[in-house]
C-alpha positions in Angstrom: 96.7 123.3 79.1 94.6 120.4 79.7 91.4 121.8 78.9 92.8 123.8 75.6 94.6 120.3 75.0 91.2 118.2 75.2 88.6 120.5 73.4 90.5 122.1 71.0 90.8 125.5 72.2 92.9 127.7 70.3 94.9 129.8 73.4 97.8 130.8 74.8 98.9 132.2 78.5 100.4 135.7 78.6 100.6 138.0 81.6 102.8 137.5 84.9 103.0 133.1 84.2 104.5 133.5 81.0 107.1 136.1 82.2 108.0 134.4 84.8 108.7 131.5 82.1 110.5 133.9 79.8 112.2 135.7 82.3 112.6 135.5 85.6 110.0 134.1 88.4 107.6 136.4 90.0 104.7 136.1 91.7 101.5 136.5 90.5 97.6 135.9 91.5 96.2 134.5 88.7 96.8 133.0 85.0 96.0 135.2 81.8 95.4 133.3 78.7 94.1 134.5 75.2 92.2 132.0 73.5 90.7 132.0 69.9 87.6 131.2 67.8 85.8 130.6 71.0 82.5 132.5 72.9 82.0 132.9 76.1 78.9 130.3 76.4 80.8 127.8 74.8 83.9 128.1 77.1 82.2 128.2 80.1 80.1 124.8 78.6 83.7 123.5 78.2 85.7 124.6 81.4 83.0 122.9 84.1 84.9 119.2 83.5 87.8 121.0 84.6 86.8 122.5 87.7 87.1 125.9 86.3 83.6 128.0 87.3 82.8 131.7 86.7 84.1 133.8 89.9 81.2 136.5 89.1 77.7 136.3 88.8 76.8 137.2 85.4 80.2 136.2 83.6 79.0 135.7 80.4 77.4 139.3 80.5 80.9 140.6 81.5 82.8 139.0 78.9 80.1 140.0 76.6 81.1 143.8 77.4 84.4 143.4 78.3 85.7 140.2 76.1 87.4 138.4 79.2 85.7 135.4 80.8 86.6 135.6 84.7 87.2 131.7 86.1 88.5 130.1 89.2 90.2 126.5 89.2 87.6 125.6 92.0 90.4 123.1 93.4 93.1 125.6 94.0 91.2 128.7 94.0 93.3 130.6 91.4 91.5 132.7 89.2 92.3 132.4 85.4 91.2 135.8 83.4 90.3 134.3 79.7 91.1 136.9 76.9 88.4 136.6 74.0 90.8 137.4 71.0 89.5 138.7 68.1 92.0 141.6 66.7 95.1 140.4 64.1 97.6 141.0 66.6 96.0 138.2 69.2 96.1 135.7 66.7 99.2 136.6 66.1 100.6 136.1 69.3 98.4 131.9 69.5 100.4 131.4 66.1 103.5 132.5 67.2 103.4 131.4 71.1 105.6 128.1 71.5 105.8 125.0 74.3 107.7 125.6 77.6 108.5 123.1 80.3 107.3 124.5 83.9 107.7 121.5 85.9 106.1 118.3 84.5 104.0 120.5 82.5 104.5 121.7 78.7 103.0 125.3 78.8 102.1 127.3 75.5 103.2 130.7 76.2 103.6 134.3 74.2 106.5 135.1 72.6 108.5 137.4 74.6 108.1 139.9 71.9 104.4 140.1 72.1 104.5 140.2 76.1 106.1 143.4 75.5 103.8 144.6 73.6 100.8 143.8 75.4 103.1 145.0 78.6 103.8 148.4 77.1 100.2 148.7 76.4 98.8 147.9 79.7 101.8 150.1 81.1 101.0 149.7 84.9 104.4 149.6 87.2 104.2 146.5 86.9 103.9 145.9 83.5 106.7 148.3 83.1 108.5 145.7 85.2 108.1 142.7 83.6 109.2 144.7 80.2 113.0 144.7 81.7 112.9 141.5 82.3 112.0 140.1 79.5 115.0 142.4 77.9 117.4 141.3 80.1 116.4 137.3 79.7 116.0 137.8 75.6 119.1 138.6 74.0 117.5 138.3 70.7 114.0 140.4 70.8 112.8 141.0 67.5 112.8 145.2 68.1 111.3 145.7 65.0 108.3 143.7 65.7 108.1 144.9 68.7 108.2 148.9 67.6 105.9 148.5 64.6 103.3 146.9 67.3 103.9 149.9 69.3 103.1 152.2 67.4 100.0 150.9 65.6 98.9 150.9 69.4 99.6 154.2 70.2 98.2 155.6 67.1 94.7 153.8 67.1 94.4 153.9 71.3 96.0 158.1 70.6 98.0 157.4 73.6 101.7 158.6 72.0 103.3 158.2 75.8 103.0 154.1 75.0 105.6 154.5 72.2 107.5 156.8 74.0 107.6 154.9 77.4 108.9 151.5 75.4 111.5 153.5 73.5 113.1 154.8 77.0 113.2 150.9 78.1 114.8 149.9 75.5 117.4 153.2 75.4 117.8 151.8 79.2 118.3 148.7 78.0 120.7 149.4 75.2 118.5 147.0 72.7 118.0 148.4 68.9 
């Protein structure tokens, strides 16, 4: 947060930190974070005062092809994977995210909405996971949002079973 914080970095985390924020704790290997406005070459510039270095040779020519700048806190050794956003929907999710407290530190983290979303996309176990808890800790999910995501997803990837997977969590969860 420090490094977004101090040069302006337009970002957010999402993945298995900010569920266990949202929801409940869990562990995970590494921080995701989606960050704005930004290219690789310029965060990488950026993220050497804060002991974050590429964990790849040739991580700009990966995030060129792939759009996510792989770093390691050099310090701790935790690896942080940096989403380069681009589409509507991820700068949706930086406008929308909000503050948390974890610990002594104020963490800007997806709504819980959008973590399903980008959950139901990804659609691994655990992914699938993470997607009932973040029912069970949000009493108030904005379904809508979350539907109307969905299925733009499901119609531009052509993958209907996203749509269809969500709507049996959320039949299981008795939400909409």
């Amino acid at each position: 947060m420090r490094w977004f914080r101090e040069t302006g970095i337009r970002g957010v985390v999402v993945g298995g930190v900010a569920v266990s924020l949202r929801g409940k704790p869990r562990l995970t290997k590494d921080v995701d974070v989606v960050v704005l406005d930004v290219d690789a070459e310029a965060l990488l510039k950026s993220a050497h005062a804060f002991d974050l270095v590429p964990r790849i040779d040739d991580a700009i020519e990966f995030a060129r092809h792939t759009r996510v700048l792989l770093l390691r806190h050099s310090p701790t050794h935790i690896d942080i994977d940096v989403s380069l956003g681009a589409l509507p929907f991820e700068e949706e999710i930086v406008e929308r995210s909000e503050l948390l407290d974890a610990g002594a530190v104020r963490v800007r983290v997806a709504s819980a909405e959008d973590l399903v979303i980008m959950k139901a996309v990804a659609g691994r176990p655990r992914d699938i996971a993470d997607i009932g808890t973040l029912i069970d800790a949000t009493p108030d999910l904005d379904i809508t949002r979350i539907r109307r995501w969905i299925r733009e997803f499901s119609s531009v990837l052509e993958m209907p079973e996203i749509h269809e997977n969500l709507e049996k969590l959320l039949a299981k969860g008795h939400r909409g």
